[in-house]
N, C-alpha and C positions, 0 to 999 in steps of 0.2 A: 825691461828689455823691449826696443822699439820693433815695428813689425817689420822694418826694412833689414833691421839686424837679424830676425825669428826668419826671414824669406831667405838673406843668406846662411845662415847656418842652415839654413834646410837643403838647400842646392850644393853647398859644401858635401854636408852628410851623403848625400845622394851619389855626389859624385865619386868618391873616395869609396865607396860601397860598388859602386857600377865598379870602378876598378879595381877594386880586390877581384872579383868574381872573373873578368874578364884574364885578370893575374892565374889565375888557380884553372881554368881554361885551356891558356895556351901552352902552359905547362904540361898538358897531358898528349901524348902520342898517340889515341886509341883512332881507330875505326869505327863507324855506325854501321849497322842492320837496318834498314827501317821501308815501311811500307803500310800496305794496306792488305784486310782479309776481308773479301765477298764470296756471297754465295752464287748460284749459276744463272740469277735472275739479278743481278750486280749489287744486290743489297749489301749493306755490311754486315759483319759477320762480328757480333758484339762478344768479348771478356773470352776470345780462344786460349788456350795457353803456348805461347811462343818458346822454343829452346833452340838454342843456337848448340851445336853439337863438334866438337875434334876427337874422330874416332869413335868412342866410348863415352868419352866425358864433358859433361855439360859445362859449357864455358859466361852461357848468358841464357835467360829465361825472365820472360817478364807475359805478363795479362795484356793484350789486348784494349785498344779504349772501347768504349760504346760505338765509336764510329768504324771501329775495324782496323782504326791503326795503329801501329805497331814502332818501338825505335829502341836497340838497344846498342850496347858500345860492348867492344872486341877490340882485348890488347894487344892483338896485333894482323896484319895481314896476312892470305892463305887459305886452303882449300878446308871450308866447312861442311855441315851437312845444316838443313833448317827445319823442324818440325815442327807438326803446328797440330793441337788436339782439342775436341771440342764434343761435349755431349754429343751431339744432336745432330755431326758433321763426320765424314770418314777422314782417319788421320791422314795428314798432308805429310810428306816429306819433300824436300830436294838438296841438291849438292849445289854451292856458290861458290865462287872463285875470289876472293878478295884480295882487292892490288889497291883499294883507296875505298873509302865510303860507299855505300850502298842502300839511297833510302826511296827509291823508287819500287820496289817492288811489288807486284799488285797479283795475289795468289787467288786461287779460288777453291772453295772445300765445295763436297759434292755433298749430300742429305745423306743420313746414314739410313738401312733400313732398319733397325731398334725406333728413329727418330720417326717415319714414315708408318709404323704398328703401333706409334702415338704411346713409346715408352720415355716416361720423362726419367732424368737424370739430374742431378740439384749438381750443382758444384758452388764450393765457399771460396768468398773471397776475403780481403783483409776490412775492419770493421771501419777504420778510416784509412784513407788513403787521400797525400796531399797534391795536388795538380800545379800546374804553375800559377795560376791566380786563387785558387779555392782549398779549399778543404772537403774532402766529398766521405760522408758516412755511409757507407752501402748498410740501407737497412735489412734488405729484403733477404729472407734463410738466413737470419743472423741470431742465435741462444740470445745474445748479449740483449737484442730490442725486444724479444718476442713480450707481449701482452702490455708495451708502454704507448703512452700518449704522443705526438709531437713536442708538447712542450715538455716530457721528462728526460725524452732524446736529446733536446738542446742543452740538457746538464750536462750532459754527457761529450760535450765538442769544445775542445780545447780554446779557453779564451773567451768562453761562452758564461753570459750569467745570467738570470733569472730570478724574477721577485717579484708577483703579485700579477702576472702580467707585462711588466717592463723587462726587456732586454739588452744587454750588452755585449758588444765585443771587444775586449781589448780595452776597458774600461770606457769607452765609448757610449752614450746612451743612443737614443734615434734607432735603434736597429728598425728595416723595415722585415716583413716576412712574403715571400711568394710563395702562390703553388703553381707548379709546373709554366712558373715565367708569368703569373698574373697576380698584382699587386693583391693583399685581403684589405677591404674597406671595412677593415675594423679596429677596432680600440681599448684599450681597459680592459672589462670583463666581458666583454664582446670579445673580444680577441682573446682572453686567456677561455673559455670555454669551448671556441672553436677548435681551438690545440688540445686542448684536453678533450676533445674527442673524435681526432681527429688521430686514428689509432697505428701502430706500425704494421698491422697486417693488410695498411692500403698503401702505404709508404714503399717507393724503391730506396729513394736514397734523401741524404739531405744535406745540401751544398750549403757550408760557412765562407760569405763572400765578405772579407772584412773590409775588403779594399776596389769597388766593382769595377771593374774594367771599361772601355769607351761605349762598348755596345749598350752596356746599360744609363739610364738618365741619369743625368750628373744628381741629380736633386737629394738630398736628405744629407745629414752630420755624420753618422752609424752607417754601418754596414748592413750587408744584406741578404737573409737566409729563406732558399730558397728549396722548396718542399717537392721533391717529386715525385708525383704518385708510381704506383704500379702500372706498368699497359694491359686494358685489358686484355688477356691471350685465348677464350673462349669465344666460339659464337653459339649461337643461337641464346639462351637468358641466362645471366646470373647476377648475382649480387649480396647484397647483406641486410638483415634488420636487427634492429635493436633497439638500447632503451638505459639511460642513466637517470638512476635516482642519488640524491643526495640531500644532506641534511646539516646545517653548522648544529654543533653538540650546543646541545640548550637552546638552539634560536630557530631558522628559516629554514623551509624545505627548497628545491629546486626539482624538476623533472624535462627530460627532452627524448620522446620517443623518434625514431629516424629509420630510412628506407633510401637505400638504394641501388636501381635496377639499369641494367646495360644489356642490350639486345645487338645483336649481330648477323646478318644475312647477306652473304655473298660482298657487295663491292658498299653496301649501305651497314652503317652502326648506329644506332640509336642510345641514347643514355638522358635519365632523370632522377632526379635526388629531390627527397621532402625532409625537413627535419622540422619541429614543434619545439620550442623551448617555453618555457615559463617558471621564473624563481620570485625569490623574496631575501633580501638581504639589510643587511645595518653599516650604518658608520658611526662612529662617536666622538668626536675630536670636541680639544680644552684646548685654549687661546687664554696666553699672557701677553701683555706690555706693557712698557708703561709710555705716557705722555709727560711733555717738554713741561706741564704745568705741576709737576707731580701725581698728577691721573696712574689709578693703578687699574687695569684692564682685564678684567675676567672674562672667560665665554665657552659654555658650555654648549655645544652642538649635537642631538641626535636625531640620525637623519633612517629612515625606512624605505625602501626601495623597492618596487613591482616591476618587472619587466615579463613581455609577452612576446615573443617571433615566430616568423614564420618564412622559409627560405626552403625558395624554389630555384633549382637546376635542372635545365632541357639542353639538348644539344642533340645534332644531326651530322654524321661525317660520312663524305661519297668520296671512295678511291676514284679517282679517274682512272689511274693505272697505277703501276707499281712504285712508280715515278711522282704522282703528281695527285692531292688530294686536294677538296675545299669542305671549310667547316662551317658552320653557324650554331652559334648557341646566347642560350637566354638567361639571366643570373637574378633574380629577384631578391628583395628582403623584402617584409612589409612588418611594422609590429609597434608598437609603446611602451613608453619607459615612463613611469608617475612616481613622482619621489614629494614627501612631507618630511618636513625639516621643521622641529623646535628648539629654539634658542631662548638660553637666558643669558643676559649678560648686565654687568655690576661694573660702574667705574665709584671709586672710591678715592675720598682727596683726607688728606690730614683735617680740615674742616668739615664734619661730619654733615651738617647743611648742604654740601654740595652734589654729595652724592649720589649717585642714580640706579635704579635697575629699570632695562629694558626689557620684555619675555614680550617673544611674536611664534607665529606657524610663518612657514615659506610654501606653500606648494607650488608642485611645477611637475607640466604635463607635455612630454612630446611624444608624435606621433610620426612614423617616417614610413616614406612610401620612394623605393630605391631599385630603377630596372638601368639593364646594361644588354644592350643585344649586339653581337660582334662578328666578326667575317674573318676568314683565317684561310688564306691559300698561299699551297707550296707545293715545289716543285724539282726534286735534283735535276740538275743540268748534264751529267756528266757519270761515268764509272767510278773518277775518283772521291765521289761525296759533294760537290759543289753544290749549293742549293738556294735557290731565290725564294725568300716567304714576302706577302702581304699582309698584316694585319691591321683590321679597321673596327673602331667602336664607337657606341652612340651613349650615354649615360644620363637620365633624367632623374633625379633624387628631389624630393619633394618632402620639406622637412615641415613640421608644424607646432609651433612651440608657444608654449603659456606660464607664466610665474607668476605667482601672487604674492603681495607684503599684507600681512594681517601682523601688526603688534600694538604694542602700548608700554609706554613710558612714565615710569612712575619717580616721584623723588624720594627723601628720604622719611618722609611722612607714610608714602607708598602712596599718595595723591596723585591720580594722574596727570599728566603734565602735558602729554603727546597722543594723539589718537591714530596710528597710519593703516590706513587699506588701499589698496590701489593694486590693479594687473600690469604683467607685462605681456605685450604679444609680439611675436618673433619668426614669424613664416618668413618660409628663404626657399627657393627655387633655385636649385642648378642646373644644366647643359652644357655637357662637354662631349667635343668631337673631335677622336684621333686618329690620325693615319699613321702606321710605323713599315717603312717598306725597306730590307736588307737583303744586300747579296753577300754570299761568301765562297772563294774561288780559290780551290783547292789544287794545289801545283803539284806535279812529280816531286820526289825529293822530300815532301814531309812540310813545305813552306804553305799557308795558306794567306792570300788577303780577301779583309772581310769589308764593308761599307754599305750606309745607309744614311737614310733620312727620317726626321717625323716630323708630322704637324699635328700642334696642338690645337684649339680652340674652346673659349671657356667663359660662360656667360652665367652669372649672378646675380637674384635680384630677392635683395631682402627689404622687407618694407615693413618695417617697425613701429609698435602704437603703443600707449599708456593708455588707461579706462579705470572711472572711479566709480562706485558706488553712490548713486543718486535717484531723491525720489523714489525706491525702489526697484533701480535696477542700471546697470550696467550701461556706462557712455564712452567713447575716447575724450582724452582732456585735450585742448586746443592747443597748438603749440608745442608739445611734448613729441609727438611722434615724428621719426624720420625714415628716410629711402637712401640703403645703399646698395648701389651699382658698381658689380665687379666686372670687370672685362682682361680677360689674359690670352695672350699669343703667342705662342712659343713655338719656332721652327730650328729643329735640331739635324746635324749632319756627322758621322765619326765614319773614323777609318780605323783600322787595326792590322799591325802585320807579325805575322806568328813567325818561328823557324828556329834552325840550330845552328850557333857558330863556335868554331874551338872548345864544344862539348859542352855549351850553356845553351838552356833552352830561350827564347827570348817570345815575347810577348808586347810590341810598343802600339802602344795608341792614341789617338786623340779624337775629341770631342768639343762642337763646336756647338753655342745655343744660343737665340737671340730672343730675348724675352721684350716684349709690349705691353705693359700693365696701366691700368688707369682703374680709380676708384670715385667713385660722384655719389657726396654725401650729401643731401638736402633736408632740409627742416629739421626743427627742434633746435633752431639757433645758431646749426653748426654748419653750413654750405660751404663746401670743402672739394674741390677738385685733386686728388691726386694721380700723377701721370711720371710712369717711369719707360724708358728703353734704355736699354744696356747688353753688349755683346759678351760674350766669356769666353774662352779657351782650359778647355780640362784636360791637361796629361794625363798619361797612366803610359807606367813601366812594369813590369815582370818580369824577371829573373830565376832560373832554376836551375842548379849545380849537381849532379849526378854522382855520390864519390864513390859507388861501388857496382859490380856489374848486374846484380840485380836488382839497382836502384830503390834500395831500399835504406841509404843514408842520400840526404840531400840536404843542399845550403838554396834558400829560398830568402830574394828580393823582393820589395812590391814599393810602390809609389802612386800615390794620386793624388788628386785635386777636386774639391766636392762644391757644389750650393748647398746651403738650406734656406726655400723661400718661407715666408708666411705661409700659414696654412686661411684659406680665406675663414674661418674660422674666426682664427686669431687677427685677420685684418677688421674685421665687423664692429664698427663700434658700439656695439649692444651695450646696457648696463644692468646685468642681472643681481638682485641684492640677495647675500647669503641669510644675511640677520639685519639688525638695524645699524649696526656699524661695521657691515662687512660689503661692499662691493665689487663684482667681477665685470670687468667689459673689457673689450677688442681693442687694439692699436691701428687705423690705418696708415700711418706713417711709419712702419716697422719695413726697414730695410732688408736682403737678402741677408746669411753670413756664409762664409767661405772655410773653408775646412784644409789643410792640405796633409798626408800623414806618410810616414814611410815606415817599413816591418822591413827587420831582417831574422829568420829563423831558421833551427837546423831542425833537423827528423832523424832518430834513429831506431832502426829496424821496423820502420814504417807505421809505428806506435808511437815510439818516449817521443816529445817534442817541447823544445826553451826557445821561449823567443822573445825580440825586446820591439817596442813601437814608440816611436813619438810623433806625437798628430797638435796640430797648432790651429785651431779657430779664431778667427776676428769677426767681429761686431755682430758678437754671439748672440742670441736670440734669446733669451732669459724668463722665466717666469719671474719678475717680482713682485714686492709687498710695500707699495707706499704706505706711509702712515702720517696725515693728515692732522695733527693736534689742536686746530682750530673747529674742525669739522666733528674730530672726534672720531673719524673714518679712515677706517684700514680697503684701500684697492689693489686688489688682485690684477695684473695686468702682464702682457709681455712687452720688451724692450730692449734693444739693441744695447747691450751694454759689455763693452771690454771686448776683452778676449779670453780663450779657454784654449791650456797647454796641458797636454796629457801624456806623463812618460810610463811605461807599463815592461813588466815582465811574466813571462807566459810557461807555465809549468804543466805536462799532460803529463800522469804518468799513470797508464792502464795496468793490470794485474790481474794473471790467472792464479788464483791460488789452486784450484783445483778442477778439475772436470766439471763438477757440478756450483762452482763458485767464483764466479770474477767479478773484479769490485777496478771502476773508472775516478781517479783521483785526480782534481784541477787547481791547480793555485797559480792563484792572479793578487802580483803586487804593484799598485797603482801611487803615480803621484800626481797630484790635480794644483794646479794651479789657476785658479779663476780672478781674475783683476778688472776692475773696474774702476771709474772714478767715485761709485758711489761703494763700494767694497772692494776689501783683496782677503781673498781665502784661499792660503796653501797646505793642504796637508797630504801625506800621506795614507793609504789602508791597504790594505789585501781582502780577497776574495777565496775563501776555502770551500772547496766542493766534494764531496763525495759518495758517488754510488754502488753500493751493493745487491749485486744479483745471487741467488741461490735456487737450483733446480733440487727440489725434493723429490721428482720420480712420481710417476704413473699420472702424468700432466699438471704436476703442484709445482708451483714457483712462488720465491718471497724474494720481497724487494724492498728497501730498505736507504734513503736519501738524506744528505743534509747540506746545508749549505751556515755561514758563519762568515758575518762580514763587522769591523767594528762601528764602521761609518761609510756613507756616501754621500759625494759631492757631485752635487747639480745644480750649477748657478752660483746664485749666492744662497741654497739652501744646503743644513749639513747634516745629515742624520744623526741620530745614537747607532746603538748596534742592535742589525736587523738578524737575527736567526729560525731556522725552521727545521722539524725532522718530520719525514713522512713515513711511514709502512704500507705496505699493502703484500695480497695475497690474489693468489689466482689459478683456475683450476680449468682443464682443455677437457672437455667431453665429446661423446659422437662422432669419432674419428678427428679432435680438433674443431671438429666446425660450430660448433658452440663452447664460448669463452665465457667465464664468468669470473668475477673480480670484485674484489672488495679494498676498500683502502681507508687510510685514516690522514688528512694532512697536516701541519704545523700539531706537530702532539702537544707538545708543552706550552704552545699558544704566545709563543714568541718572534713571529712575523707580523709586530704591530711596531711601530716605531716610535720613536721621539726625537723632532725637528725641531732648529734652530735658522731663523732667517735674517741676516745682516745686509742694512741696506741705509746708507747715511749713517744715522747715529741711533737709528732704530733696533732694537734686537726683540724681535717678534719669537717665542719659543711656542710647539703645537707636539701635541698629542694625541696619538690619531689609533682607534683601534678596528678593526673588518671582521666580517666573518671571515676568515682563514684557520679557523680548525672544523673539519667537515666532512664526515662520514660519509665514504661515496660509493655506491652498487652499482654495479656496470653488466650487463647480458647483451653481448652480439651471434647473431647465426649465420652464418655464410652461406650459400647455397649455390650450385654451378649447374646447368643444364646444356653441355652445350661441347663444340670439339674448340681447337687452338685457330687464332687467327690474328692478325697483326691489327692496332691499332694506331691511330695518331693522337700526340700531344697539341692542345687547343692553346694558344697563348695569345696574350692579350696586347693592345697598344695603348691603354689608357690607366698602367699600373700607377705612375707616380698620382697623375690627377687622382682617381681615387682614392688612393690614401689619403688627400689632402684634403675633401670634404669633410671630414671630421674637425 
């Protein structure tokens, strides 16, 4: 199937879908309610409860957004009543006249005095709730999260998968993760231990963006989940300590004590976070092939792993007025990761004479040194929410990196034959500087347009060397070393216009980006200029159909249009060697790939949700596995190959069995098609999820997960079947404010997998095992000293770049 054929059926699809929705629309006769709730100082007035009233009986009722607005639909014209009730606000009433639509309304609640004698009041909301571009889990006062992680919450959201760290949506890999709108520059077990402790009692909510809308950067294949914390509501100090141990059964310990404090005084906030990490971990992977000559390929790999960090948060925020705040804050890592890797490996031919075994050590030492200092002002404009921000950041990441080849080559005498020692050295310097500046202007009637711009700027310089052992001591070899120069430019512009017609919500956008890359490789043979510019255009559509009046069945559209660049990572042509016949290095000539996907889903009673997606990638960005038969060398490398078509179906279906027992069940069945000229791999799997919660009373809770996949496809790699069950337990002391937990994960020790990688006429098969069964103690204490006071969310403009240093 050609891409010109895969673009129109995708436009077909789209179109025939815009038209149903807009069919099912104008078919409906009703009336809207709709406005906005502030308080007396015009703030919004977040999650009031709305009822639209005839006489006695409740005709519409619906929650409030975060922003204070409000919009429900009324079968028919005539005289209502509207009431509006709110913890912490005196109940609202009034009588409306309805002769046609009504979405201008702009109400004001007064402070109750219960609210003003600082009597709090909780009110629940529904555990997900789907928006017109997202999926938003309200975590905060919720049985369902209380004592989980981030990343056990993401089992938990429909369409969501998880494994080892990697994430999906929608059968999608790439997922990025934000918190409170700022990209995490982290990765692998760097990033699955930050979620893992990264607890729900800091968590408000957490937005599944499968499909992100124009305001966000076009960049990455996956979607994108986005973390939002709690505000703090205290001033003068509070905060949490704590402290996780953990242990793989049989193997590594890990440990990360953590502290964090937030002060508050009048119109100034103050906030800093330390956390200490330090683990020990394994891998063990087995490597078969064969070669073209009959070569039969053994490789045994096990590798031990030390890591050290250390991560510092500062931050400063000054109200100007009620209206108008500016931030600054400071984000550090500092820390190293040293890894030793021994390999044996065996190639064997029907001629016993030919024979070989290789056994070498690999070490390898990096050291990273990662500050981000950023600037954050905003401003509402207006009563009805309109708000102009600026955000600005500065990012220097200073990486320091060293590999070593120690082995020897023996034949089938066990004679040596081959002696290799040699370093790699790998220092790489970044600087990137963003500007992101957005207005968004909020109309009577419920319509808002929103528009901005960024600029990127992004400078690279890695300057690479080899050094042998000589004489007694350590030289660079002439000729071997090289310097490459990254330079990236991106100036980005989007629009977006929200509103409601013939009772669909709509949502259209777009996004413009003009990217200027150039890479300038020197020495070591290889002087190599690469220079790209190129302009883009990113749709996005949303859609959202209302079928009942408390909106809680709905038909939901989405549409968009994606990049994924290289990651300068993956542009670098480094050549780091695994063993003696395995090497890894960089691509600079790896082009962008393009993504486009479209979801259509329904929701019923604001819980059960089925939905289907097909998303189409071209000159997909691949990890493959060359394999070399003259060399005898297997390269690891990325490269634009094919394209990648992915049709999925989305199954949520949550379950109260009881008061003290609800259990979150997801099924996702996927069909991958991955085509290349040097491979085509189509298969089908599914995706089983499911979580058990159980409250045992007097603060004990048991929890209870597993997930069951048979295979996954990525690229032209194809798994066996990955599965895992975890337990844990947990117990609330001191009024709650000390948590304590215990857990066990992958029990049966079956989240290790077995890969198979096809590429030409190569079939490379790998078995790969981790610490992932791991006994883990968790102690947090909360502590507050302080009365209620509003604070601001810090967001960043430098999210996509940093992710992409890695």
């Amino acid at each position: 199937m050609t891409w010109s054929f895969q673009f129109l059926l995708m436009k077909s699809i789209v179109f025939y879908l815009v038209s149903m929705f807009f069919a099912i629309g104008v078919s409906a006769q009703a009336v809207s309610v709709g406005g906005r709730i502030i308080d007396e100082t015009g703030q919004p007035v977040a999650f009031a409860s709305v009822a639209i009233l005839k006489g006695a009986s409740i005709v519409g009722q619906k929650i409030a957004s975060e922003d204070g607005s409000f919009k429900l639909m009324i079968d028919s014209v005539g005289r209502y009543e509207i009431k509006i009730r709110h913890a912490s606000y005196v109940e609202f009433s009034k009588e409306i006249q309805l002769q046609s639509s009504l979405d201008s309304e702009v109400l004001v609640l007064k402070k109750s005095e219960k609210q003003l004698r600082e009597v709090t009041v909780t009110a629940n909301k529904p555990f997900v709730t789907r928006k017109i571009d997202r999926v938003v889990m309200n975590v905060q006062d919720n049985a369902i999260a209380t004592g989980k992680s981030s990343m056990d919450l993401f089992r938990l959201a429909p369409g969501v998968f998880v494994n080892n760290g990697n994430i999906s949506i929608n059968g999608v890999w790439g997922t990025r993760v934000m918190v409170n709108g700022r990209m995490l520059n982290l990765k692998g077990d760097d990033l699955k231990n930050y979620l893992a402790n990264l607890k729900s009692n800091d968590i408000k909510s957490i937005e599944i963006i499968a499909h992100p809308p124009a305001e966000y950067d076009a960049e990455g294949s996956g979607g994108i989940i986005n973390i939002v914390l709690k505000k703090n509501l205290n001033s003068g100090l509070n905060g949490y300590i704590g402290a996780d141990y953990s242990i793989g059964i049989g193997k590594y310990p890990a440990y990360q004590p953590y502290l964090s404090l937030n002060y508050r005084k009048k119109k100034v906030g103050l906030s800093g976070s330390y956390s200490y990490g330090r683990e020990k971990n394994f891998q063990d992977i087995t490597q078969d092939r064969s070669f073209t000559d009959n070569g039969q390929y053994h490789s045994t790999t096990s590798s031990t792993g030390w890591r050290n960090s250390n991560n510092v948060k500062l931050g400063v925020t000054y109200d100007i007025s009620n209206r108008e705040y500016l931030a600054i804050d400071y984000t550090g890592q500092f820390g190293w990761y040293k890894d030793t890797t021994h390999s044996v490996t065996t190639i064997n031919y029907p001629v016993q004479q030919n024979n070989t075994l290789s056994d070498g050590i690999f070490p390898s030492y990096t050291k990273t040194k990662f500050s981000n200092i950023g600037l954050n002002y905003g401003i509402t404009t207006d009563s009805l929410g309109s708000k102009f921000t600026l955000v600005s950041d500065y990012t220097y990441n200073d990486r320091n990196g060293i590999s070593g080849t120690y082995s020897k080559t023996f034949d089938f005498n066990k004679a040596v034959i081959a002696d290799t020692v040699f370093n790699f050295l790998y220092p790489s310097i970044a600087k990137i500087f963003t500007a992101d500046v957005k207005y968004n202007k909020v109309f009577k009637g419920g319509k808002s347009l929103s528009f901005g711009g960024k600029a990127t700027v992004t400078d690279i310089d890695n300057d690479n060397a080899y050094e042998n052992y000589y004489n007694g001591e350590w030289g660079h070899i002439p000729g071997l070393g090289f310097n490459y120069k990254y330079s990236e430019k991106i100036y980005a512009g989007f629009v977006n216009f929200s509103g409601s017609v013939a009772g669909i919500d709509y949502k259209l956008g777009l996004r413009g980006e003009n990217s200027d890359i150039s890479g300038t490789l020197k020495g070591g043979g290889q002087d190599t200029v690469v220079a790209r510019n190129y302009f883009n255009l990113f749709p996005s559509l949303f859609l959202k159909k209302n079928l009942n009046k408390d909106e809680s069945n709905s038909l939901t559209l989405s549409y968009n249009r994606r990049i994924k660049r290289p990651s300068y990572f993956e542009l670098n042509p480094y050549k780091y060697f695994i063993d003696n016949y395995t090497v890894q290095t960089g691509n600079p000539f790896l082009n962008p790939q393009f993504t486009d996907a479209v979801e259509l889903g329904y929701t019923f009673k604001s819980q059960y949700y089925i939905g289907v997606s097909y998303s189409h990638t071209k000159d997909v960005i691949n990890q493959v596995i060359e394999n070399d038969p003259a060399l005898k060398q297997m390269t690891i490398l990325r490269k634009n190959t094919g394209s990648n078509t992915v049709y999925t179906g989305t199954f949520s279906i949550p379950v109260k069995i009881t008061d003290w027992w609800n259990t979150s069940n997801n099924l996702l069945l996927t069909y991958t098609a991955s085509v290349a000229p040097e491979f085509s791999i189509k298969k089908g799997s599914l995706v089983l999820q499911t979580e058990q919660d159980i409250m045992l009373g007097n603060g004990f809770g048991v929890n209870l997960n597993g997930f069951y996949t048979p295979r996954v496809v990525t690229g032209n790699i194809v798994t066996g079947r990955i599965a895992s069950i975890d337990f844990g337990i947990q117990k609330k002391l001191l009024n709650n404010k000390l948590t304590l937990k215990a857990s066990i994960s992958d029990i049966f020790y079956t989240n290790n997998f077995k890969a198979t990688s096809y590429y030409n006429e190569s079939v490379i098969r790998i078995r790969q095992k981790e610490q992932s069964r791991v006994l883990s103690i968790t102690s947090v204490y909360n502590f507050n000293l302080g009365k209620a006071f509003k604070s601001k969310e810090i967001k960043s403009s430098n999210a996509d770049e940093k992710s992409r240093l890695k």
